[in-house]
C-alpha positions, 0 to 999 in steps of 0.5 A: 393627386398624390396618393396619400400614404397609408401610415397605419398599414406601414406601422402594422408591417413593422410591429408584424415584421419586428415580433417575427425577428425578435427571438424568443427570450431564453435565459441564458443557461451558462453550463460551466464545463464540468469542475474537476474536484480539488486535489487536496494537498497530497501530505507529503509523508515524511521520507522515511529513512531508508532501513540499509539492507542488512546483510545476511550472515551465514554462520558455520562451524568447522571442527576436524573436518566437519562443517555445521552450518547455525541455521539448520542447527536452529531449525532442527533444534525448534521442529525438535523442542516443538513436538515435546515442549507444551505451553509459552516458550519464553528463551531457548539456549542452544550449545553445540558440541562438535566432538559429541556431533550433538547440539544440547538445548535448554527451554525457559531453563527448565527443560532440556534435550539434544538433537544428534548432527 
């Protein structure tokens, strides 16, 4: 007599063996790689026009023989007029005479003095 199958068995073993290889469900995370922030348009600034270096002037007086040289006449007349004129200094006018080897300067057009060369 052929054996008859048992169908219900098989159909057990196959819903057991099914639920075994079915993997879990898991929602798929996707992580985006990390998103660089935007660069904001970098503003061009406007090329500025470049300022020509200036030259520097170097000015000297020579009067019989001797030389005077303009900045270290301005720098002597203003430690000068520092330590006498109080108050806002508004212009300071300064005239050299080399034959008196003397530089006379006038503050605001109200105060005078001299600084020996």
């Amino acid at each position: 007599m052929p054996r008859k199958k048992n169908t219900e068995a098989a159909e057990v073993k196959t819903e057991v063996v099914a639920e075994a290889v079915k993997k879990p469900e898991v929602e798929a995370v996707t992580e985006k790689p990390a998103e660089k922030p935007a660069k904001k348009a970098a503003a061009k600034k406007p090329a500025a026009p470049r300022a020509k270096a200036e030259p520097k002037h170097v000015v000297k007086v020579q009067f019989r023989g001797e030389e005077y040289d303009l900045d270290a006449i301005k720098t002597a007349v203003d430690a000068d007029l520092k330590s006498k004129v109080k108050g806002r200094i508004k212009t300071v006018e300064i005239y050299v005479k080399p034959e008196d080897k003397a530089v006379y300067y006038v503050v605001n057009s109200d105060f005078s003095d001299k600084v020996e060369l």
